[in-house]
GUBAVEX-625307 format. One record per residue (C-alpha): residue in one letter; x, y, z. Coordinates in steps of 0.25 Angstrom, whole numbers, padded with zeros to 4 digits, always signed. Example, Ala and Ser with C-alpha at 12.3 -4.5 7.8 and 13.67 -1.06 7.14 Angstrom:
BEGIN
a+0049-0018+0031/s+0055-0004+0029/
END
This chain:
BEGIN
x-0002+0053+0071/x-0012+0043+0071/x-0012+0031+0060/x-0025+0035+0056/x-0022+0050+0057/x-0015+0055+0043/x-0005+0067+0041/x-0011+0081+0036/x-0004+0082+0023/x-0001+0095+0015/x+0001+0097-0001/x+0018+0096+0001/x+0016+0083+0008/x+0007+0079-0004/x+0019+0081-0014/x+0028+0076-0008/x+0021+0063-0005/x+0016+0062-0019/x+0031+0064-0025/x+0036+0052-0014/x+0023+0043-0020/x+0029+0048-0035/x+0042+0045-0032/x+0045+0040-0019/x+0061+0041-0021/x+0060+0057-0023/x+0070+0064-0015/x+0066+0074-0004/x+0075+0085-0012/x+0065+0079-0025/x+0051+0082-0018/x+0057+0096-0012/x+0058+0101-0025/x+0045+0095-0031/x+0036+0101-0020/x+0044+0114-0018/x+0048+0112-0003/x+0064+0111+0003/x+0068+0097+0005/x+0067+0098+0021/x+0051+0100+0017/x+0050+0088+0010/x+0058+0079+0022/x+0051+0085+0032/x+0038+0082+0025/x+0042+0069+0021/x+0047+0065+0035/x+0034+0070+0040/x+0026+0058+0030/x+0035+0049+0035/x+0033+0051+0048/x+0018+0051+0048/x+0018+0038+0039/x+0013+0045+0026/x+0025+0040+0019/x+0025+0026+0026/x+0039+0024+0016/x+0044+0025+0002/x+0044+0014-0011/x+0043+0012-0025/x+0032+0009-0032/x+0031-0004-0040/x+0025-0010-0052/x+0022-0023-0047/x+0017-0028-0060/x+0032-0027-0067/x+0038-0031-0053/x+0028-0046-0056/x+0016-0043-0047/x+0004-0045-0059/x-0006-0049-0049/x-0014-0038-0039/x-0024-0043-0030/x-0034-0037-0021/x-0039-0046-0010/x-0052-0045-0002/x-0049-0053+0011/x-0060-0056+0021/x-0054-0058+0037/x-0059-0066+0047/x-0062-0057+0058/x-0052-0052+0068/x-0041-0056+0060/x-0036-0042+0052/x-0025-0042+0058/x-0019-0056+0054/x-0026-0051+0040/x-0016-0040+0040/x-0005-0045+0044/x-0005-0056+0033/x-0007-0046+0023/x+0004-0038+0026/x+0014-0050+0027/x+0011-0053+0012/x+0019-0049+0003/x+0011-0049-0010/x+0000-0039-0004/x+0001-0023-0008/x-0012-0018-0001/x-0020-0023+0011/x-0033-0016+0018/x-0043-0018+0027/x-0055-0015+0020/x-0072-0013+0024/x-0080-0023+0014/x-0082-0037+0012/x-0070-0040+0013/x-0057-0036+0026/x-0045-0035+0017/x-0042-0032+0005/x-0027-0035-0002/x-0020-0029-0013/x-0008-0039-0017/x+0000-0040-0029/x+0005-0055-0035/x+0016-0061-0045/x+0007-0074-0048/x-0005-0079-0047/x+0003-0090-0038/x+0007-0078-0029/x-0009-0073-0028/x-0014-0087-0025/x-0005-0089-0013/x-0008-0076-0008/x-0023-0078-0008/x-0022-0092-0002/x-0014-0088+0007/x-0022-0077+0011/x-0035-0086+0011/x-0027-0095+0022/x-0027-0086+0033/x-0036-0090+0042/x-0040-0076+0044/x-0045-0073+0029/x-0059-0076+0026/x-0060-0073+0012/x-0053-0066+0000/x-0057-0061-0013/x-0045-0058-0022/x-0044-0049-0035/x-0035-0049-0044/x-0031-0036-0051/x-0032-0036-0067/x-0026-0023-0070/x-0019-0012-0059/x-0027+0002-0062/x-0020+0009-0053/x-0011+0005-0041/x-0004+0017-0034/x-0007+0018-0018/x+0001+0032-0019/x-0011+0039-0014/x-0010+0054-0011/
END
């Protein structure tokens, strides 16, 4: 399978990907009873996710706010050309950032990241605006969280 070819699947893989987003730590003898299929169904079909990088691993879902992350910011960053690559590969080194994407616009890249202090943002952003491969950047900072759950299914 290609990266850019997706996995055909069917209502049972459905229910049993939306009980691992629900609770990631549910026991294959767990999901088997819920959707009505023998455990070996449930392996079998899990394994097969796995393998095909559906499921690319298993966590636990955070409140960053009680664990001291008050700030959220959304970054639009403008690359000098021919330089993605070194943009992506700073992006992924930090340890502050949540989301990145290349996007279509004004604008090359945009950055979702979340901060304890304002002194933590401040350096992220000038150190950000330092690489010699970032042209501009236009920050937001979040006010209030609507909604923020990239469980999508």
């Amino acid at each position: 399978m290609t990266d850019s070819a997706h996995l055909e699947i069917d209502e049972l893989d459905r229910r049993i990907l939306s009980i691992l987003c629900d609770e990631s730590r549910a026991s294959s003898r767990k999901i088997a009873q819920r959707c009505k299929v023998s455990v070996g169904t449930v392996l079998a079909r899990i394994k097969r996710l796995e393998q095909a990088g559906v499921i690319r691993g298993y966590t636990a879902l955070l409140d960053h706010e009680k664990l001291g992350y008050q700030l959220t910011v959304i970054a639009e960053i403008s690359v000098s050309k021919g330089k993605f690559l070194e943009m992506e590969q700073a992006i992924r080194k930090h340890p502050n950032v949540c989301a990145a994407y290349d996007i279509t616009g004004l604008t090359d890249v945009f950055v979702v990241a979340k901060f304890r202090t304002r002194d933590e943002l401040g350096k992220f952003t000038k150190a950000m605006l330092a690489m010699p491969f970032v042209d501009r950047m236009n920050t937001h900072l979040v006010l209030t969280t609507i909604e923020e759950d990239f469980r999508l299914l």
